[in-house]
DSSP file (Angstrom, degrees, kcal/mol; ACC not computed):
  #  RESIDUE AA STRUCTURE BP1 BP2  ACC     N-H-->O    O-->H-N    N-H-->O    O-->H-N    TCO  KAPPA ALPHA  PHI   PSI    X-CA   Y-CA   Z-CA
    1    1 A X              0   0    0      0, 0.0     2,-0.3     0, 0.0     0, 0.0   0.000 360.0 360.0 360.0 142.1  113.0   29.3  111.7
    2    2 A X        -     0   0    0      3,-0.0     2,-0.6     1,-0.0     3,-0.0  -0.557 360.0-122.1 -85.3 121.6  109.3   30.3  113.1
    3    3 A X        -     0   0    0     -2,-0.3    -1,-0.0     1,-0.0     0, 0.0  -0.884  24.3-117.2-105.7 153.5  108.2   33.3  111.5
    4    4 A X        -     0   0    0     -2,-0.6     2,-0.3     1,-0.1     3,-0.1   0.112  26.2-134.7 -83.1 157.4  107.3   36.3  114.1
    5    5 A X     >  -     0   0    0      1,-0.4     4,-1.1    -3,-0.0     5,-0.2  -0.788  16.6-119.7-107.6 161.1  103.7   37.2  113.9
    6    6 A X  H >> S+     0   0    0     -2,-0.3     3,-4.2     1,-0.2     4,-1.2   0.836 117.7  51.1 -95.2 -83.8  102.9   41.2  113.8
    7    7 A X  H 3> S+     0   0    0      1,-0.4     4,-1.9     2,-0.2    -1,-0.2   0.561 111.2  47.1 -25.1 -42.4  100.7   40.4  117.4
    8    8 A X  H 3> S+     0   0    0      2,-0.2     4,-1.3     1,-0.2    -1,-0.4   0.770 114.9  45.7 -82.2  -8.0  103.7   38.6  118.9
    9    9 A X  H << S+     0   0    0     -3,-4.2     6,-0.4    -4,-1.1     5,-0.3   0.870 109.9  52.5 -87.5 -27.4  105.8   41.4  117.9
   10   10 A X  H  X>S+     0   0    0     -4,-1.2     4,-2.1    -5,-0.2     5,-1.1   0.902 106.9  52.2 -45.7 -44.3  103.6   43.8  119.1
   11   11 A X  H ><5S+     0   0    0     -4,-1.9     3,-0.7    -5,-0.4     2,-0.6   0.995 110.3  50.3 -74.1 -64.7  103.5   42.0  122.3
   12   12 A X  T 3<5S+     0   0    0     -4,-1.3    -1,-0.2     1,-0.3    -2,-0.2   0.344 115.0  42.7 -31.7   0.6  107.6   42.2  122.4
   13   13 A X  T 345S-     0   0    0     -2,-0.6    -1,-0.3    -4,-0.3    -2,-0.2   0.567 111.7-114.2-122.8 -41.1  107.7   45.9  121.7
   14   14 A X  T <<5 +     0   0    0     -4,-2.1     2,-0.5    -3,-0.7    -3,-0.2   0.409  66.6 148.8  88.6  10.1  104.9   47.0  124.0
   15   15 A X      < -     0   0    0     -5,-1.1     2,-0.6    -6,-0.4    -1,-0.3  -0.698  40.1-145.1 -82.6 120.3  102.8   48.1  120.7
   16   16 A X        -     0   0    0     -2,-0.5    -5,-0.0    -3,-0.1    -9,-0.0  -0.920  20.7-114.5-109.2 116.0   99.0   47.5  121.6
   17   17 A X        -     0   0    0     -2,-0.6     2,-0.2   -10,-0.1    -1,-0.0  -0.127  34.5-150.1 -11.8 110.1   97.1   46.4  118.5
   18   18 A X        -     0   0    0     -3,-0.0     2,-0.2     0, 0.0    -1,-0.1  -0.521  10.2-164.4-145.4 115.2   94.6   49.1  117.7
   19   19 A X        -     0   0    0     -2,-0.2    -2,-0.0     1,-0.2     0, 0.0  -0.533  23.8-115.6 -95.8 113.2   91.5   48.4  116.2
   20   20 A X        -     0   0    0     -2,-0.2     2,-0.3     1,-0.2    -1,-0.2   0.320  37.1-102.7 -53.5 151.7   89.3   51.3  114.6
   21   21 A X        -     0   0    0     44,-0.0     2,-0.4    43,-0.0    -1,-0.2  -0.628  36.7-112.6 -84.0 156.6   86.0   52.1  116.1
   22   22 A X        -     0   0    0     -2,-0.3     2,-0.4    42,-0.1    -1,-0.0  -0.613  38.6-176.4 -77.8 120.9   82.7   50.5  114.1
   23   23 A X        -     0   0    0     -2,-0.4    -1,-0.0     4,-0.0    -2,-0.0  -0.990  27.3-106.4-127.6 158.3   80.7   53.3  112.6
   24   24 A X    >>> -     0   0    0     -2,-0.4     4,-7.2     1,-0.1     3,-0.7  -0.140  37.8-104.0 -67.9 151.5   77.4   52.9  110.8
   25   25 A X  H 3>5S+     0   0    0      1,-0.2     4,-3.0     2,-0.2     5,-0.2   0.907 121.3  51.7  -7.6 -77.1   77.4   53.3  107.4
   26   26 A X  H 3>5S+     0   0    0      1,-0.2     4,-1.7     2,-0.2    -1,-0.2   0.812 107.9  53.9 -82.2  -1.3   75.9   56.6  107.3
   27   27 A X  H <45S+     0   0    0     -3,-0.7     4,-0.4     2,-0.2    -2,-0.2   0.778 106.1  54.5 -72.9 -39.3   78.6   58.2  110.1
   28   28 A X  H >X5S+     0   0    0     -4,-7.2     4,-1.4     2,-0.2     3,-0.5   0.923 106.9  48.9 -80.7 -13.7   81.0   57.0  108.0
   29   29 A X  H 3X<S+     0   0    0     -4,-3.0     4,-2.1    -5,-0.6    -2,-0.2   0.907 120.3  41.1 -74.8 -31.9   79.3   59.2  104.8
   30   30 A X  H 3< S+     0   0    0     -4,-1.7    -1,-0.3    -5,-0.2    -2,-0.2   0.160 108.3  49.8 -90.1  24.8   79.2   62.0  106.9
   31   31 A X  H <> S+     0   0    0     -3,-0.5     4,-2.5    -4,-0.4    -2,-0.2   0.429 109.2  58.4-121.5 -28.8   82.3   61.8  108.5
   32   32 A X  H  X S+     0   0    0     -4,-1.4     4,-1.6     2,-0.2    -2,-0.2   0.969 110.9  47.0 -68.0 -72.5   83.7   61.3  104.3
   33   33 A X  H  <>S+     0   0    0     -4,-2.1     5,-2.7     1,-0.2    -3,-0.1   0.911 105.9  57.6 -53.3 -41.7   82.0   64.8  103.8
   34   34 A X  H >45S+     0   0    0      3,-0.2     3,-4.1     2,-0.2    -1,-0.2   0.985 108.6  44.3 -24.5 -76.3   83.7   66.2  107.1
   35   35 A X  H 3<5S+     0   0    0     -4,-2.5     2,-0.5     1,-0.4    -2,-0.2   0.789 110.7  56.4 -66.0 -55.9   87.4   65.3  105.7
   36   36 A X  T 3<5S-     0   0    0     -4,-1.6    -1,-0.4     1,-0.2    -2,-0.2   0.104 121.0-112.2 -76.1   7.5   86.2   66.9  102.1
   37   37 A X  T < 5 +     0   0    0     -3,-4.1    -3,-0.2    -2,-0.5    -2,-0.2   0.499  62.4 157.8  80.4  12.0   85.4   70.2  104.2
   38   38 A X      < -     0   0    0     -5,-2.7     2,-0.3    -6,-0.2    -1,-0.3  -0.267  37.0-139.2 -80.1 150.4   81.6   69.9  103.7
   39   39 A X    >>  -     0   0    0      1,-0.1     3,-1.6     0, 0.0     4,-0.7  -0.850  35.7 -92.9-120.1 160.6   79.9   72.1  106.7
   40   40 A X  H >> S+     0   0    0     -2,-0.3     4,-2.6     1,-0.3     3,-2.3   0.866 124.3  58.0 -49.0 -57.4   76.5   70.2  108.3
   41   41 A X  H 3> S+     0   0    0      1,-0.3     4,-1.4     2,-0.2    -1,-0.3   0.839 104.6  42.6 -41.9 -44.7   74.5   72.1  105.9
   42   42 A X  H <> S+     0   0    0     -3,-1.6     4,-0.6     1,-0.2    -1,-0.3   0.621 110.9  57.3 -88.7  -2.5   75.9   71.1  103.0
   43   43 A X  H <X S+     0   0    0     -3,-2.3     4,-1.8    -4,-0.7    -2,-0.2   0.731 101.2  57.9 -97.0 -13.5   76.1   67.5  104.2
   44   44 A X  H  <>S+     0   0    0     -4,-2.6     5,-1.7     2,-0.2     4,-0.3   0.517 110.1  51.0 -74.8 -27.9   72.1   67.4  104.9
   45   45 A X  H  <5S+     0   0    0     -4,-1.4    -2,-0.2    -5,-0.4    -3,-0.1   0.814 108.1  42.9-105.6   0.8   71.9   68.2  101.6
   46   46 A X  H  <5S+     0   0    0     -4,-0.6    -2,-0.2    -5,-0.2    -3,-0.1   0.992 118.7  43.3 -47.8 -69.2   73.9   65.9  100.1
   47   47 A X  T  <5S-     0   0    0     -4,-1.8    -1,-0.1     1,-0.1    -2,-0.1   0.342 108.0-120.5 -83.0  16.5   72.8   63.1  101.9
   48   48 A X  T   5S+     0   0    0     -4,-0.3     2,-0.3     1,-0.2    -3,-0.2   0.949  73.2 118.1  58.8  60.5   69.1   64.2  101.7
   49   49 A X  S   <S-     0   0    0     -5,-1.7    -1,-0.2    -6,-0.0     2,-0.1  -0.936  74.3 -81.9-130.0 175.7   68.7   64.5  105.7
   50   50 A X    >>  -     0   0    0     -2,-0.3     3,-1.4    -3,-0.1     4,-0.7  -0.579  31.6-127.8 -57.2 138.4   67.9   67.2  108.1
   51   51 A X  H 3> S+     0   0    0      1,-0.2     4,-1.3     2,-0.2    -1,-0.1   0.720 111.3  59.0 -84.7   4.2   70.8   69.2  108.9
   52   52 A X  H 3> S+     0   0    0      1,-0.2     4,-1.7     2,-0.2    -1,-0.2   0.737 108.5  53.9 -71.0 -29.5   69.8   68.4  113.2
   53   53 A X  H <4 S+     0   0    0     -3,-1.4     4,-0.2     2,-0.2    -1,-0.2   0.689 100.4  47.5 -92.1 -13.9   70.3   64.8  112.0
   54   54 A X  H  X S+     0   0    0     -4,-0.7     4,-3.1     2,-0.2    -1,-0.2   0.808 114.4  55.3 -91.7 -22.9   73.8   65.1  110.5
   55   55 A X  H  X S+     0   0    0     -4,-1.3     4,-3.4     1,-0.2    -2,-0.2   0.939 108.1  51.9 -43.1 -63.3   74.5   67.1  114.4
   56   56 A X  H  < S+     0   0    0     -4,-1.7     4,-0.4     2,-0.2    -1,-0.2   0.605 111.7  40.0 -59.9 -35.0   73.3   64.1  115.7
   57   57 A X  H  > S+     0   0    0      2,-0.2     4,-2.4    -4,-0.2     3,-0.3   0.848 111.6  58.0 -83.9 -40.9   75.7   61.8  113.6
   58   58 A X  H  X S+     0   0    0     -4,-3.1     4,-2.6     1,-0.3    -2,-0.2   0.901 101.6  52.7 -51.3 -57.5   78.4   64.0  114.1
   59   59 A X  H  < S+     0   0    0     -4,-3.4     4,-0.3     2,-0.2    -1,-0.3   0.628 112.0  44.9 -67.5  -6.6   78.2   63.8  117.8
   60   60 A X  H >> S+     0   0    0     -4,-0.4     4,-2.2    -3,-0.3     3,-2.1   0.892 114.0  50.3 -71.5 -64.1   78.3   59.7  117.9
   61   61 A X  H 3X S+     0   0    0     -4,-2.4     4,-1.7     1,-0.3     6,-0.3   0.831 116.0  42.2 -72.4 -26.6   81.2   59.7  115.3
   62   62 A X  H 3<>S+     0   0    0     -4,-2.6     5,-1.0     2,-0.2    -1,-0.3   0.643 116.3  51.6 -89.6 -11.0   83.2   62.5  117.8
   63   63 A X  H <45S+     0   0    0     -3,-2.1    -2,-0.2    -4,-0.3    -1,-0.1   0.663 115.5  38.4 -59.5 -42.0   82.1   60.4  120.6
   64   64 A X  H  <5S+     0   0    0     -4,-2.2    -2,-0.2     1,-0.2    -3,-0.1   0.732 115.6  52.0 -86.3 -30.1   83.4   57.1  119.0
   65   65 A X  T  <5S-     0   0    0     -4,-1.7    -1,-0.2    -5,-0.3    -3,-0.1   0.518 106.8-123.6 -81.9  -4.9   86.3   58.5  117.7
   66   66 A X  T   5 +     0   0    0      1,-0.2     2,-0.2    -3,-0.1    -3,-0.2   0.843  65.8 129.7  56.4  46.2   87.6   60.2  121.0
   67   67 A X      < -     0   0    0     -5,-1.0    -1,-0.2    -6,-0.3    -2,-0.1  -0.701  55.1-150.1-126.0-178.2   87.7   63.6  119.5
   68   68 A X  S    S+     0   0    0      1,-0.2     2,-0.2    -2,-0.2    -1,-0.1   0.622  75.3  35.6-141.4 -45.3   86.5   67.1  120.4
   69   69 A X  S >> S-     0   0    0      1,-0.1     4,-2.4    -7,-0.0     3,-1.1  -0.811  70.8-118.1-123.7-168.3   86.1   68.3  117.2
   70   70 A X  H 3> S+     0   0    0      1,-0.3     4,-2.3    -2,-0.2    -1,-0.1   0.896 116.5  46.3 -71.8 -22.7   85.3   68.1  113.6
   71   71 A X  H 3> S+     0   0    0      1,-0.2     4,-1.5     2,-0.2    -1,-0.3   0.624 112.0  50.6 -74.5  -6.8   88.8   69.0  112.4
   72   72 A X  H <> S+     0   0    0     -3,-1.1     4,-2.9     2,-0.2    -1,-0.2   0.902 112.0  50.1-100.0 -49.0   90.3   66.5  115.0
   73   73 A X  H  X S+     0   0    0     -4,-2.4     4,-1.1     1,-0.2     5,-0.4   0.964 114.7  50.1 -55.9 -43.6   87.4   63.5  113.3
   74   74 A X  H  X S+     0   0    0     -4,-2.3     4,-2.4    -5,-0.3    -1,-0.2   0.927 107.7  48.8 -52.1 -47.0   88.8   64.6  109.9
   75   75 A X  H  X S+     0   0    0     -4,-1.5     4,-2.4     2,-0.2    -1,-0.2   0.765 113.5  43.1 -24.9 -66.1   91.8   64.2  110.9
   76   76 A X  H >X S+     0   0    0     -4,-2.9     3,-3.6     2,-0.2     4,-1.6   0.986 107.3  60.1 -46.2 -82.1   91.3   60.8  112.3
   77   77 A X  H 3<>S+     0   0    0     -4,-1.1     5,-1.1     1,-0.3     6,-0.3   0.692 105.4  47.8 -22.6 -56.2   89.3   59.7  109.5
   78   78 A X  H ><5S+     0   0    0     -4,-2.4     3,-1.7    -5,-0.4    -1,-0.3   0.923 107.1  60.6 -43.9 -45.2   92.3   60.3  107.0
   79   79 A X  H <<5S+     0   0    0     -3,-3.6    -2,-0.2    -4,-2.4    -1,-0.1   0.765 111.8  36.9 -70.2 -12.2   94.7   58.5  109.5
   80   80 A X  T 3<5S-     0   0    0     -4,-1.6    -1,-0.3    -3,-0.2    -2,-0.1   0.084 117.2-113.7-128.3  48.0   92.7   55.3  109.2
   81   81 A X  T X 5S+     0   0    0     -3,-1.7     3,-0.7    -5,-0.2    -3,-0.2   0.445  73.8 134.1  42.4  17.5   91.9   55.8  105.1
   82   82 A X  T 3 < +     0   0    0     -5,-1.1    -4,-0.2     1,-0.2    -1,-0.2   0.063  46.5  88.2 -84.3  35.7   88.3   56.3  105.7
   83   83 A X  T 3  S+     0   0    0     -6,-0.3    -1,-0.2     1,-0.2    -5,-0.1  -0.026  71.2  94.9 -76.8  31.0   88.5   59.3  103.3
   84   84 A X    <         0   0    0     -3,-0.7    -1,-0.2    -6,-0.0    -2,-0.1   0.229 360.0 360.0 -81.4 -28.4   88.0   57.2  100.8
   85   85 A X              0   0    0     -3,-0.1    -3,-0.1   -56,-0.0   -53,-0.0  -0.146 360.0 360.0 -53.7 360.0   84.6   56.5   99.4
């Protein structure tokens, strides 16, 4: 007996494979501070940037993630363990 592979059972259920989106490095450090409750400010200075630049990160990572806001990115971001460091 063959054993089932999780892609052919996926294809035999109608479950589509779904693969996180790639964010850089530093989306995913501010995206870390997101899910800890950190507000922009306090994540520009954590991560020694401007807080326009962490705005700026934020909207690619809520772009990439399909979300609308930050609590909906935290969200995500727990559901695929990248609240991790």
């Amino acid at each position: 007996m063959q054993a089932v592979t999780q892609a052919q059972q996926d294809e035999c259920t109608g479950v589509e494979a779904v693969t996180p989106p790639r964010l850089t490095p530093t989306q995913m450090q501010v995206l870390r501070c997101v899910h800890s409750g950190l507000l922009n400010k306090q994540i520009a200075y954590e991560l020694g940037m401007a807080e326009a630049t962490v705005k700026v990160h934020m909207t690619a990572v809520m772009r990439k993630l399909n979300v609308r806001n930050r609590t909906q990115a935290a969200i995500v971001a727990g559901q695929w363990g990248w609240s991790h460091g």
